[in-house]
mmCIF file as Biopython writes it, N, C-alpha, C and O atoms, coordinates in Angstrom:
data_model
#
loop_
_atom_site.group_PDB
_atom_site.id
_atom_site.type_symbol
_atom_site.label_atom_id
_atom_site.label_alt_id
_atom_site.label_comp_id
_atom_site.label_asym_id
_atom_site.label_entity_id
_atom_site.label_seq_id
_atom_site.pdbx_PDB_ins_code
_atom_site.Cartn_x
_atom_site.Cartn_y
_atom_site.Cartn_z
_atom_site.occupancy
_atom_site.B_iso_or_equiv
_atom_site.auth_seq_id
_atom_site.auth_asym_id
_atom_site.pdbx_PDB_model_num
ATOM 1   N N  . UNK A ? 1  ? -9.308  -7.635  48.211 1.0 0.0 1  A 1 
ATOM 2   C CA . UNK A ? 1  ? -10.733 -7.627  47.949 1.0 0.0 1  A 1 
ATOM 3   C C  . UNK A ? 1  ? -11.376 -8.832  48.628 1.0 0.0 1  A 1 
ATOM 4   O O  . UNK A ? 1  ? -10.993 -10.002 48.619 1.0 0.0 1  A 1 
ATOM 5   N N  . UNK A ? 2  ? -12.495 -8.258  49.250 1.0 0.0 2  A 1 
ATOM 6   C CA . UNK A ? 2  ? -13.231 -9.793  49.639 1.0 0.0 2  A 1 
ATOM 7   C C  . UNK A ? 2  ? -13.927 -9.950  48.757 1.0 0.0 2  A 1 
ATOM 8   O O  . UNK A ? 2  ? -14.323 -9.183  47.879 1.0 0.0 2  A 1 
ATOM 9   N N  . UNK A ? 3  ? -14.232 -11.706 49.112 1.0 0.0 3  A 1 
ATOM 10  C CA . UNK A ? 3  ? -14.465 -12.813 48.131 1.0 0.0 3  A 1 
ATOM 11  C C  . UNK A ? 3  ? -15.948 -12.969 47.974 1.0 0.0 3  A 1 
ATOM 12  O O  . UNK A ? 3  ? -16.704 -12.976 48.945 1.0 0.0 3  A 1 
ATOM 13  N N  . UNK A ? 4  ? -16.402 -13.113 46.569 1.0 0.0 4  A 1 
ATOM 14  C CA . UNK A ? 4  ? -17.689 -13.786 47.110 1.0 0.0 4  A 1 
ATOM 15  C C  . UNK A ? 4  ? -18.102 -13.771 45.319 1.0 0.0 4  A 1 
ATOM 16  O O  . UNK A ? 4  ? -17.860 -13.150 44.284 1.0 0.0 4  A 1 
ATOM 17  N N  . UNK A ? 5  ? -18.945 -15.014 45.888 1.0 0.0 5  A 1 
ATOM 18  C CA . UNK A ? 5  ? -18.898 -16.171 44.151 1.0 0.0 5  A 1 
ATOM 19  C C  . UNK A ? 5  ? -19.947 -15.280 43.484 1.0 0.0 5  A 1 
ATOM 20  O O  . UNK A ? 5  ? -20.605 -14.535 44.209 1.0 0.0 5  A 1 
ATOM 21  N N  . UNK A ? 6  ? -20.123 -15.291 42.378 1.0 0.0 6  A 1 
ATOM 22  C CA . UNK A ? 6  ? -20.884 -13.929 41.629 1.0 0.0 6  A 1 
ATOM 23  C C  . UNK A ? 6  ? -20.428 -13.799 40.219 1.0 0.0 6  A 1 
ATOM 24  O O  . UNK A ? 6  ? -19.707 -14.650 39.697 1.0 0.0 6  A 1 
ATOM 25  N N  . UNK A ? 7  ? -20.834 -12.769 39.622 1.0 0.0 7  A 1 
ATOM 26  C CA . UNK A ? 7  ? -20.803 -12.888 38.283 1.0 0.0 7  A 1 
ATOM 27  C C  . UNK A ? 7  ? -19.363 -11.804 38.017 1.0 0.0 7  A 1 
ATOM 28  O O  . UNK A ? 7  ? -18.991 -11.234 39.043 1.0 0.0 7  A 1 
ATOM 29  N N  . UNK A ? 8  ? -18.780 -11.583 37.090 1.0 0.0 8  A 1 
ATOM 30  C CA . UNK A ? 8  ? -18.197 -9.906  37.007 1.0 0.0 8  A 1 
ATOM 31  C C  . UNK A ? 8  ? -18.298 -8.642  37.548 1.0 0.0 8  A 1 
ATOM 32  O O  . UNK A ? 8  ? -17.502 -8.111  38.322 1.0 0.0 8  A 1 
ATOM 33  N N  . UNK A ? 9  ? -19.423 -8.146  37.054 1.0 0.0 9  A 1 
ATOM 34  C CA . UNK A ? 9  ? -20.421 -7.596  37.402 1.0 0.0 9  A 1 
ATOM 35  C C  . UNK A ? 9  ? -20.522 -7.360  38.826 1.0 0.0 9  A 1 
ATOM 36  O O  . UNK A ? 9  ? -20.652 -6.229  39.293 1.0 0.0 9  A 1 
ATOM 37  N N  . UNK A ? 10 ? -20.470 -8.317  39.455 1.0 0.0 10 A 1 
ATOM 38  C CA . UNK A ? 10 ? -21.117 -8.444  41.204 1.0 0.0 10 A 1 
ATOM 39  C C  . UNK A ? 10 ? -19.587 -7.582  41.172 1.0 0.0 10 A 1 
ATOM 40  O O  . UNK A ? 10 ? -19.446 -6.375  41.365 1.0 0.0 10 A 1 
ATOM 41  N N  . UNK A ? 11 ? -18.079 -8.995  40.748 1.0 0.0 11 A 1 
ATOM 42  C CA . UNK A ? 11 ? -17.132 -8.684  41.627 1.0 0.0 11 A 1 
ATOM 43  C C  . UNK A ? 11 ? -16.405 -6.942  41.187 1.0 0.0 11 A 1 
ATOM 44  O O  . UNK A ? 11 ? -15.630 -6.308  41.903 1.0 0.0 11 A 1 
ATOM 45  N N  . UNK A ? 12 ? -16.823 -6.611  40.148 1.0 0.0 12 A 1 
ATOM 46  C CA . UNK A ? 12 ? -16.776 -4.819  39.749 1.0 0.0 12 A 1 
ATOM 47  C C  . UNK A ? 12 ? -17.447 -3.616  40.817 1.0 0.0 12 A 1 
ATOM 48  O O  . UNK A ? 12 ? -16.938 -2.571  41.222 1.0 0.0 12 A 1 
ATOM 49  N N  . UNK A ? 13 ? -18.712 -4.179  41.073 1.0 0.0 13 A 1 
ATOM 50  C CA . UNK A ? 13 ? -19.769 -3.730  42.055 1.0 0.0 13 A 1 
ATOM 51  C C  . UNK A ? 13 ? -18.870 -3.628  43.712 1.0 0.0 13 A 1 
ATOM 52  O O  . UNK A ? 13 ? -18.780 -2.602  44.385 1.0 0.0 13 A 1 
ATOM 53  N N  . UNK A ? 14 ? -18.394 -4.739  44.003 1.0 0.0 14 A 1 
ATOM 54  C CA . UNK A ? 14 ? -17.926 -4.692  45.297 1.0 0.0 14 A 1 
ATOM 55  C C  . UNK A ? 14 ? -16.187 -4.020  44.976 1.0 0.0 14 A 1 
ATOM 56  O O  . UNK A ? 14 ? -15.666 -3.322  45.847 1.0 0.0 14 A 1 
ATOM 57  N N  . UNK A ? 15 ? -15.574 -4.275  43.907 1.0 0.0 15 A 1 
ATOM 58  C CA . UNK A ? 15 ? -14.361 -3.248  43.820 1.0 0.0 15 A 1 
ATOM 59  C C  . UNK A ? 15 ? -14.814 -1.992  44.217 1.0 0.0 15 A 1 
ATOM 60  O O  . UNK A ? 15 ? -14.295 -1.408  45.168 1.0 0.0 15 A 1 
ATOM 61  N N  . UNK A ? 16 ? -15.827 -1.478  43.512 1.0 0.0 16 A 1 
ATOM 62  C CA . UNK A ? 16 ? -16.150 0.027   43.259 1.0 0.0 16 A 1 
ATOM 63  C C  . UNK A ? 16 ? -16.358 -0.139  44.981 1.0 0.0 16 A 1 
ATOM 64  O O  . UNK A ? 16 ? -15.341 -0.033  45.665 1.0 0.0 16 A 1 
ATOM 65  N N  . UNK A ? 17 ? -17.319 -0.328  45.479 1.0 0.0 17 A 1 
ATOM 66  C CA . UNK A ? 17 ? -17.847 -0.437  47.217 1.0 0.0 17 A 1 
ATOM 67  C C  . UNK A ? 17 ? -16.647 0.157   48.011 1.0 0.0 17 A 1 
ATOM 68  O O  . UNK A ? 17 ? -16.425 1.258   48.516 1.0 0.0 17 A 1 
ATOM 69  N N  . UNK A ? 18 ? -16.027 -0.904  47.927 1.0 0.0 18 A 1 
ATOM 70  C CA . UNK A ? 18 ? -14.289 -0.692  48.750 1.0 0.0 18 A 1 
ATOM 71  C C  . UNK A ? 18 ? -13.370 0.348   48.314 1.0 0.0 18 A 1 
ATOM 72  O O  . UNK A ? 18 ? -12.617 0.957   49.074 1.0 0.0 18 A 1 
ATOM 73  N N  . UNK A ? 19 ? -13.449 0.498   47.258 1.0 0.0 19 A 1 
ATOM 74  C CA . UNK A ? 19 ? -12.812 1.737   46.821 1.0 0.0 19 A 1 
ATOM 75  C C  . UNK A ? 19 ? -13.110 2.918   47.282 1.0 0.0 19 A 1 
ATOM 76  O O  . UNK A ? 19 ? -12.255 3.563   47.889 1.0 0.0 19 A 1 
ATOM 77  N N  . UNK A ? 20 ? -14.566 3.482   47.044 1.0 0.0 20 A 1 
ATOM 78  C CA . UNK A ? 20 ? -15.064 4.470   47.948 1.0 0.0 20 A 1 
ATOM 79  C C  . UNK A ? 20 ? -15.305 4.227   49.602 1.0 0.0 20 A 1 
ATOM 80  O O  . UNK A ? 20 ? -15.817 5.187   50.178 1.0 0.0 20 A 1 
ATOM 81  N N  . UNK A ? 21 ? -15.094 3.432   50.155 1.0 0.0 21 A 1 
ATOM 82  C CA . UNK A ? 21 ? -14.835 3.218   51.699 1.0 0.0 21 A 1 
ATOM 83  C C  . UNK A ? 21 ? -13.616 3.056   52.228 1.0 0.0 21 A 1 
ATOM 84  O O  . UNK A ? 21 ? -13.468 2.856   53.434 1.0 0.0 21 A 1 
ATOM 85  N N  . UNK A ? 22 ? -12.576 3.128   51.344 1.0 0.0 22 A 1 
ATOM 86  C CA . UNK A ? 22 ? -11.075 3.503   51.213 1.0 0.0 22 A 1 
ATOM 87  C C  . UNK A ? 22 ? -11.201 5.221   51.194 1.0 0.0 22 A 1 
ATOM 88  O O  . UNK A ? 22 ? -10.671 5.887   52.084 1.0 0.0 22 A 1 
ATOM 89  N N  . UNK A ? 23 ? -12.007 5.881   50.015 1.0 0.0 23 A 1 
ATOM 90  C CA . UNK A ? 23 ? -11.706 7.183   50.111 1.0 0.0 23 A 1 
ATOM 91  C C  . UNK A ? 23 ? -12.552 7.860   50.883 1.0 0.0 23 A 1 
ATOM 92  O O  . UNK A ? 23 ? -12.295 9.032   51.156 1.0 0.0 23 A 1 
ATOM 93  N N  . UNK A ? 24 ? -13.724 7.232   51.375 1.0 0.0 24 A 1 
ATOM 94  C CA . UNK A ? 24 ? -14.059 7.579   52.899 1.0 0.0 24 A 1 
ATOM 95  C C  . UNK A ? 24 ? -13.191 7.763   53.928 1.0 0.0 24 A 1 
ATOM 96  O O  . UNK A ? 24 ? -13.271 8.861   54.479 1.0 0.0 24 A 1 
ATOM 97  N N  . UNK A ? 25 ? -12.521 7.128   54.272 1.0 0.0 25 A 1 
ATOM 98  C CA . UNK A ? 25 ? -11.388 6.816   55.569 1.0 0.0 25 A 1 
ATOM 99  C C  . UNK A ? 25 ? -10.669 7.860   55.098 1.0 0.0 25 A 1 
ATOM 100 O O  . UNK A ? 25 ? -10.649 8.681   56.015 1.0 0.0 25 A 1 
ATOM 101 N N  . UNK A ? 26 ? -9.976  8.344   54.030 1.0 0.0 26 A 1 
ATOM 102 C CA . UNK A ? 26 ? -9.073  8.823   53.366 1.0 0.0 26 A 1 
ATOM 103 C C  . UNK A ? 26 ? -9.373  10.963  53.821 1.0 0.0 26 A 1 
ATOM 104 O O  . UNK A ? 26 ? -8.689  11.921  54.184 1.0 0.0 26 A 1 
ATOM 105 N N  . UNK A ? 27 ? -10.730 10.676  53.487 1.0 0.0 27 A 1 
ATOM 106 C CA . UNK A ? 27 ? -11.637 11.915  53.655 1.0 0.0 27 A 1 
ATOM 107 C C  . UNK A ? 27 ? -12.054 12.386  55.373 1.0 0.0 27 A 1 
ATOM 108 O O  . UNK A ? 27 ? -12.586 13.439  55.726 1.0 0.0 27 A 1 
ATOM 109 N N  . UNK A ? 28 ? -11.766 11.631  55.939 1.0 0.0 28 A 1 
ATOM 110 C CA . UNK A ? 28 ? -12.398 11.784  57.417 1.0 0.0 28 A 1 
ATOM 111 C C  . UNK A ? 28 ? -11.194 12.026  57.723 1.0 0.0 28 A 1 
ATOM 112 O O  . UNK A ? 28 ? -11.313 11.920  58.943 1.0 0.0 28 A 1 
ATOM 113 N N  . UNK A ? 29 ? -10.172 12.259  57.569 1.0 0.0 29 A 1 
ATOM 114 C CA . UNK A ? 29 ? -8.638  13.309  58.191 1.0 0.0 29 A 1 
ATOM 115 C C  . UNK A ? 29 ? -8.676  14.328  57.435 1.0 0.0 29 A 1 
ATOM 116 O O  . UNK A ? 29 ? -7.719  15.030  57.108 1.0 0.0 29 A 1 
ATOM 117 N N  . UNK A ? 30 ? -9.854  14.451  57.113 1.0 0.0 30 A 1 
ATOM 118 C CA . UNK A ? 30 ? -9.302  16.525  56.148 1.0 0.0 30 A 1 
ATOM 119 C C  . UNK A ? 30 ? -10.409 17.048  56.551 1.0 0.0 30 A 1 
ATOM 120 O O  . UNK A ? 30 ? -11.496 16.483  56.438 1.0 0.0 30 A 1 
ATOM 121 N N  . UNK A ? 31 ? -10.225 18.241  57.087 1.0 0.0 31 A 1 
ATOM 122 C CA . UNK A ? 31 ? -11.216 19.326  57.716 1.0 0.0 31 A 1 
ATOM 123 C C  . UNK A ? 31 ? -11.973 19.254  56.267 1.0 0.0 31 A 1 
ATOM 124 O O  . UNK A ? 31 ? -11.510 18.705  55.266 1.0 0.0 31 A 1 
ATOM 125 N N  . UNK A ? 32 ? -13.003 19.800  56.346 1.0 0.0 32 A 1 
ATOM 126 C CA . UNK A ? 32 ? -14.477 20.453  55.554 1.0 0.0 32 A 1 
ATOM 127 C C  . UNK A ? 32 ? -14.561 19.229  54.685 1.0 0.0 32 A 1 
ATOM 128 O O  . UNK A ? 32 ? -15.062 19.661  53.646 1.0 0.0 32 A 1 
ATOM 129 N N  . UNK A ? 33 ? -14.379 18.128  54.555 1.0 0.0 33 A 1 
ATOM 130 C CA . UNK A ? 33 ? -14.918 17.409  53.376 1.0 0.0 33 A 1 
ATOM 131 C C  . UNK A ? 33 ? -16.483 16.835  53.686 1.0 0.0 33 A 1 
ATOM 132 O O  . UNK A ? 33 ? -16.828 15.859  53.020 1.0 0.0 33 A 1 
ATOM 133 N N  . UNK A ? 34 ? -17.419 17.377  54.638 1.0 0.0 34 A 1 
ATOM 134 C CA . UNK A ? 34 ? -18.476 16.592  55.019 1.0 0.0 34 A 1 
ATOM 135 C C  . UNK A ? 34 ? -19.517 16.583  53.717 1.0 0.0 34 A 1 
ATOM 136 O O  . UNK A ? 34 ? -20.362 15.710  53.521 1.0 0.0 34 A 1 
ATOM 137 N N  . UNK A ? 35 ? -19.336 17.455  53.080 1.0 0.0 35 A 1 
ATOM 138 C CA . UNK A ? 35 ? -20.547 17.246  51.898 1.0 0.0 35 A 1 
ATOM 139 C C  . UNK A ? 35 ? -19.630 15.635  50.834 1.0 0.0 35 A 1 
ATOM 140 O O  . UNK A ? 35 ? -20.146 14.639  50.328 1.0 0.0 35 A 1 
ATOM 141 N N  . UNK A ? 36 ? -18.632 15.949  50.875 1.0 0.0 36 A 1 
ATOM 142 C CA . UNK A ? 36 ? -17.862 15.257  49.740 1.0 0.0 36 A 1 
ATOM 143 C C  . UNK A ? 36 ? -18.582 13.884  50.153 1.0 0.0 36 A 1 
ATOM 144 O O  . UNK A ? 36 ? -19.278 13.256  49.355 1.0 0.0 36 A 1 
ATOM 145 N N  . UNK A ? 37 ? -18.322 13.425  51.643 1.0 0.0 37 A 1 
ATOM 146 C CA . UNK A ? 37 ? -18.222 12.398  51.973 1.0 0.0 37 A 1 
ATOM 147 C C  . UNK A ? 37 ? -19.991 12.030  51.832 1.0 0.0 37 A 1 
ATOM 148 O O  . UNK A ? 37 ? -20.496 11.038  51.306 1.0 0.0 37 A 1 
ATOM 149 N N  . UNK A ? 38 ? -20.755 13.323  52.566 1.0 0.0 38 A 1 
ATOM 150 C CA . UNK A ? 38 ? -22.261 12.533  52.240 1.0 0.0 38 A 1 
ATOM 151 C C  . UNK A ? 38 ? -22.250 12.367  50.577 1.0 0.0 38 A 1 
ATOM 152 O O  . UNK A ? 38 ? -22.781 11.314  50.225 1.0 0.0 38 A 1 
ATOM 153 N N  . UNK A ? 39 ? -21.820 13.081  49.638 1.0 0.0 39 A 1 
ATOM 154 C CA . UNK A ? 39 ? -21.962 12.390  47.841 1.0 0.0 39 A 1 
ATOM 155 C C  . UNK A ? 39 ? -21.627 11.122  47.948 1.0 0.0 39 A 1 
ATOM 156 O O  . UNK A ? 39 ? -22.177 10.273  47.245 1.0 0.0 39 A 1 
ATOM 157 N N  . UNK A ? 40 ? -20.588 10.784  48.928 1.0 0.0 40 A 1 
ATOM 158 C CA . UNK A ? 40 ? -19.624 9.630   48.652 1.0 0.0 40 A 1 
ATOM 159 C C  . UNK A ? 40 ? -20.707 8.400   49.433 1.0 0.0 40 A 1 
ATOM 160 O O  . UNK A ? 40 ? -20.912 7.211   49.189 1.0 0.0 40 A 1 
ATOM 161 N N  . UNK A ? 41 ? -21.069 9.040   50.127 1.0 0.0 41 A 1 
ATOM 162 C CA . UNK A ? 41 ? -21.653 7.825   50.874 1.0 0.0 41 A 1 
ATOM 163 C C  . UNK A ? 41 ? -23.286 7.456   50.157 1.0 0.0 41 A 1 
ATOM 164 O O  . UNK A ? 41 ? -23.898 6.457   50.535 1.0 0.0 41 A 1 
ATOM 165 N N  . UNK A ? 42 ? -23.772 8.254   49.263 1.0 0.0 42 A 1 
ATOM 166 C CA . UNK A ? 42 ? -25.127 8.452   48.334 1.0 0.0 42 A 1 
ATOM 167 C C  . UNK A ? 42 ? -24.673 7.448   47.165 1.0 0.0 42 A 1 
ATOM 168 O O  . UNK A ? 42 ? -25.371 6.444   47.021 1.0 0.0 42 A 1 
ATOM 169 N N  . UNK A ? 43 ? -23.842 7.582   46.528 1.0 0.0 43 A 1 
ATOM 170 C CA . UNK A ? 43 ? -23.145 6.655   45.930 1.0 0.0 43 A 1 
ATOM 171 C C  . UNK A ? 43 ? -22.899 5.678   45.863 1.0 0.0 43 A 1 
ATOM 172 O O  . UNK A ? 43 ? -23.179 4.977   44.891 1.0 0.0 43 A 1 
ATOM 173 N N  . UNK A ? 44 ? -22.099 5.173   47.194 1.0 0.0 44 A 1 
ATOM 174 C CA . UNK A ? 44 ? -22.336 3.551   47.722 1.0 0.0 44 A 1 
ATOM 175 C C  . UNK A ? 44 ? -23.230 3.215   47.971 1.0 0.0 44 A 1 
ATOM 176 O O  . UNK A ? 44 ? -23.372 2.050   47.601 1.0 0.0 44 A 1 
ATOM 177 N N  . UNK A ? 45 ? -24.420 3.779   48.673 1.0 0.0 45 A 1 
ATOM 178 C CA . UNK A ? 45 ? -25.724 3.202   48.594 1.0 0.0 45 A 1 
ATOM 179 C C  . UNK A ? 45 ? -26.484 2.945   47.309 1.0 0.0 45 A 1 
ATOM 180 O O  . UNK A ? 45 ? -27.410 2.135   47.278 1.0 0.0 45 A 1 
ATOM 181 N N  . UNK A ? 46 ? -26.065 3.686   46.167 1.0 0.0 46 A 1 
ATOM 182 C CA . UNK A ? 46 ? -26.519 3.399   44.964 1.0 0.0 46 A 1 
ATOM 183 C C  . UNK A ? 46 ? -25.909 1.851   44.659 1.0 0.0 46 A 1 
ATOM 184 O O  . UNK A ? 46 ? -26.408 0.736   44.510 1.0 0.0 46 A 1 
ATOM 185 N N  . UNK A ? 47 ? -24.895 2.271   44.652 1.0 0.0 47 A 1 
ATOM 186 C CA . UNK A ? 47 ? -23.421 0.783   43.937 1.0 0.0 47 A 1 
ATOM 187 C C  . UNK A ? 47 ? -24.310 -0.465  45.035 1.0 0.0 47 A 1 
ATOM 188 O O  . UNK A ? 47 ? -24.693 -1.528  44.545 1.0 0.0 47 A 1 
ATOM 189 N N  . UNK A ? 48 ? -24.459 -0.251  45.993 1.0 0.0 48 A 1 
ATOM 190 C CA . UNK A ? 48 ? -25.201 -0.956  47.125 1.0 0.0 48 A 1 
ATOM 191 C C  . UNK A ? 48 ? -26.455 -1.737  46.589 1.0 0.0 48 A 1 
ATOM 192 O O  . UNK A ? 48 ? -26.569 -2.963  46.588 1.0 0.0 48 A 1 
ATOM 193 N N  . UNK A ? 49 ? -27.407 -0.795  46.117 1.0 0.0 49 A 1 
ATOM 194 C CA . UNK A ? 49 ? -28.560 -1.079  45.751 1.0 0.0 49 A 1 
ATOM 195 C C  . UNK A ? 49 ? -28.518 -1.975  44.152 1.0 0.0 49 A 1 
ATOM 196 O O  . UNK A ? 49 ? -29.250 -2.880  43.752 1.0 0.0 49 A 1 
ATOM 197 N N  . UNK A ? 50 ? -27.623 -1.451  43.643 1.0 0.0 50 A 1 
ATOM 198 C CA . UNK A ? 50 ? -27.064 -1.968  42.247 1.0 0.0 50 A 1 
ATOM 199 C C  . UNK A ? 50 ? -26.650 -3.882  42.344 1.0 0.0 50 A 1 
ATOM 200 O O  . UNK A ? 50 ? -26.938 -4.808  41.586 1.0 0.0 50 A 1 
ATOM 201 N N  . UNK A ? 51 ? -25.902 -3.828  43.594 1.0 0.0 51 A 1 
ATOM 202 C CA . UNK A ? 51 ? -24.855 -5.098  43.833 1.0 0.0 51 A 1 
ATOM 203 C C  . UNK A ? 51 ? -26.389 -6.202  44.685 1.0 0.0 51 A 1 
ATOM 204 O O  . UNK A ? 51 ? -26.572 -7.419  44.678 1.0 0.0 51 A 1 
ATOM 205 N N  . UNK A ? 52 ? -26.971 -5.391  45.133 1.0 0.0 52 A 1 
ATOM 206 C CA . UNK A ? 52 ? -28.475 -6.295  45.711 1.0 0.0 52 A 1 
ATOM 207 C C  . UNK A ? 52 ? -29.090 -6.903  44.355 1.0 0.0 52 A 1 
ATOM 208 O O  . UNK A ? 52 ? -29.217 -8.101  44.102 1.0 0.0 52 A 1 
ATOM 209 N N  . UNK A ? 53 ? -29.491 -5.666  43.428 1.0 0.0 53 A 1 
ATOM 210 C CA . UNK A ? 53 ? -30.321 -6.216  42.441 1.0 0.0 53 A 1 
ATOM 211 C C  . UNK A ? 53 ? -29.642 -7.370  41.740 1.0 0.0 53 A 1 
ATOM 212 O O  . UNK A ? 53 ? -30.356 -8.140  41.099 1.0 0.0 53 A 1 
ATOM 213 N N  . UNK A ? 54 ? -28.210 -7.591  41.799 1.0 0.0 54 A 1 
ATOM 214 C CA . UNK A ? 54 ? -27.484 -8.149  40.728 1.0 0.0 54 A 1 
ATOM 215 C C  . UNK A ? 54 ? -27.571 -9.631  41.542 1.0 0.0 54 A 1 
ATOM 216 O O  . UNK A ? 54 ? -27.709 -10.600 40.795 1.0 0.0 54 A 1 
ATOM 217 N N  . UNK A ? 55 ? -27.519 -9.845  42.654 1.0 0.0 55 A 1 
ATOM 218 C CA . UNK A ? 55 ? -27.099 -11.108 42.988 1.0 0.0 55 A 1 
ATOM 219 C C  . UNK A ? 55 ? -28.597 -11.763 43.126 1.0 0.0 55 A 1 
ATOM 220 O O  . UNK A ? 55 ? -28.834 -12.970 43.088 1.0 0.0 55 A 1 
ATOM 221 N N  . UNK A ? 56 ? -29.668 -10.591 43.313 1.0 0.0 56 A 1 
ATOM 222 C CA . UNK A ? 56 ? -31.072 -11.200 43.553 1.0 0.0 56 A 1 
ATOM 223 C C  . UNK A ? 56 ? -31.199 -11.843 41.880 1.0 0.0 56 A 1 
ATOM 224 O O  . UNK A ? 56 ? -31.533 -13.019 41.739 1.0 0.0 56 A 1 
ATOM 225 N N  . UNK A ? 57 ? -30.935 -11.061 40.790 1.0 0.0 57 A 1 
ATOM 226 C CA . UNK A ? 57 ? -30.794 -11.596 39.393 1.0 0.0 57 A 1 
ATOM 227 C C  . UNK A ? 57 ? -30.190 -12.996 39.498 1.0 0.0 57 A 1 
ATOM 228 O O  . UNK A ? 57 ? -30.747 -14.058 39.221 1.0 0.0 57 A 1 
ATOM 229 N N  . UNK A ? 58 ? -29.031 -12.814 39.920 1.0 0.0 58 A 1 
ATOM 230 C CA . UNK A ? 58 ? -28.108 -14.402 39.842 1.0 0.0 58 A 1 
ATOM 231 C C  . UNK A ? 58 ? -28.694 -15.578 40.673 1.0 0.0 58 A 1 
ATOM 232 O O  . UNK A ? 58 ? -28.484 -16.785 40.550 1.0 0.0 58 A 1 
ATOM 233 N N  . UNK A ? 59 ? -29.567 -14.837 41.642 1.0 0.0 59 A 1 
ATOM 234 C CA . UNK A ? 59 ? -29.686 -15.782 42.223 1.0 0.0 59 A 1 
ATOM 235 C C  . UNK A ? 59 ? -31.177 -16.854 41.845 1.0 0.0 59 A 1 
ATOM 236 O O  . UNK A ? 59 ? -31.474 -17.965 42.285 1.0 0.0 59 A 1 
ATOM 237 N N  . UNK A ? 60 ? -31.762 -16.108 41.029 1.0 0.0 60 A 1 
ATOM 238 C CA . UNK A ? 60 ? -33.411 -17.016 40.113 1.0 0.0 60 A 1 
ATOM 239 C C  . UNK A ? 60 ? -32.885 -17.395 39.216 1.0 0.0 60 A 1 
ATOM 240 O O  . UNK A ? 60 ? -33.442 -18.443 38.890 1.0 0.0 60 A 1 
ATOM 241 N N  . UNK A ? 61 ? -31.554 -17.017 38.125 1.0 0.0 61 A 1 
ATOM 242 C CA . UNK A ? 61 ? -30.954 -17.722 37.323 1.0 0.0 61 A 1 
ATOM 243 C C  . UNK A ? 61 ? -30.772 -18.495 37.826 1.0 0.0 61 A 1 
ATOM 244 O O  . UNK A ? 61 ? -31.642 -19.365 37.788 1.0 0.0 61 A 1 
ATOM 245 N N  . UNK A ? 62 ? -29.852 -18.691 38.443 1.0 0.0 62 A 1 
ATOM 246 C CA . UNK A ? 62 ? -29.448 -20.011 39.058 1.0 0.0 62 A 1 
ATOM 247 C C  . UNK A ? 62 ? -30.308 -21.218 39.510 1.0 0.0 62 A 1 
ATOM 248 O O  . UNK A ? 62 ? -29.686 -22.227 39.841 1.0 0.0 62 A 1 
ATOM 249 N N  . UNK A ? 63 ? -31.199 -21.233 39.545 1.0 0.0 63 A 1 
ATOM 250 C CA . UNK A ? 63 ? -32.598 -22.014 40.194 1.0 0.0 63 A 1 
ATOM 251 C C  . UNK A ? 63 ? -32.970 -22.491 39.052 1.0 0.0 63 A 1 
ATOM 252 O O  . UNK A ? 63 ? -33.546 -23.573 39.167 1.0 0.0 63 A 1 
ATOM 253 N N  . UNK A ? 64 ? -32.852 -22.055 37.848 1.0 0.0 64 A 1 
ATOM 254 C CA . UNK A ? 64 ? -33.904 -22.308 36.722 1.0 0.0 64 A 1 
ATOM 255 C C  . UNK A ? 64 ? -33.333 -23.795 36.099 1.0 0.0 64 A 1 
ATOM 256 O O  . UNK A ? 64 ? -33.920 -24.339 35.164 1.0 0.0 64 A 1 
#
């Protein structure tokens, strides 16, 4: 896993990330999975958007 200073939360956020970009790779050697992979990739952009809000959070905590 790569590193990066953060709360739980963050480092759960970026497990989940890598995990599905593991079963991306995993999915791009099997004929017909193209819908699977666009869910898969709708997803990480969620977990994506999730792992933004969280560090923009950590990061005005931190200031205060």
């Amino acid at each position: 896993m790569s590193y990066e200073a953060g709360s739980k939360e963050c480092r759960h956020l970026i497990e989940a990330k890598e995990s599905l970009l593991s079963t991306l790779d995993a999915l791009s050697n099997i004929n017909s999975t193209d819908l699977i992979q666009n869910q898969i990739k709708k997803i990480y952009n969620e977990l994506e958007q999730m792992h933004d809000n969280r560090k923009k959070i950590e990061s005005a905590t931190s200031y205060l």
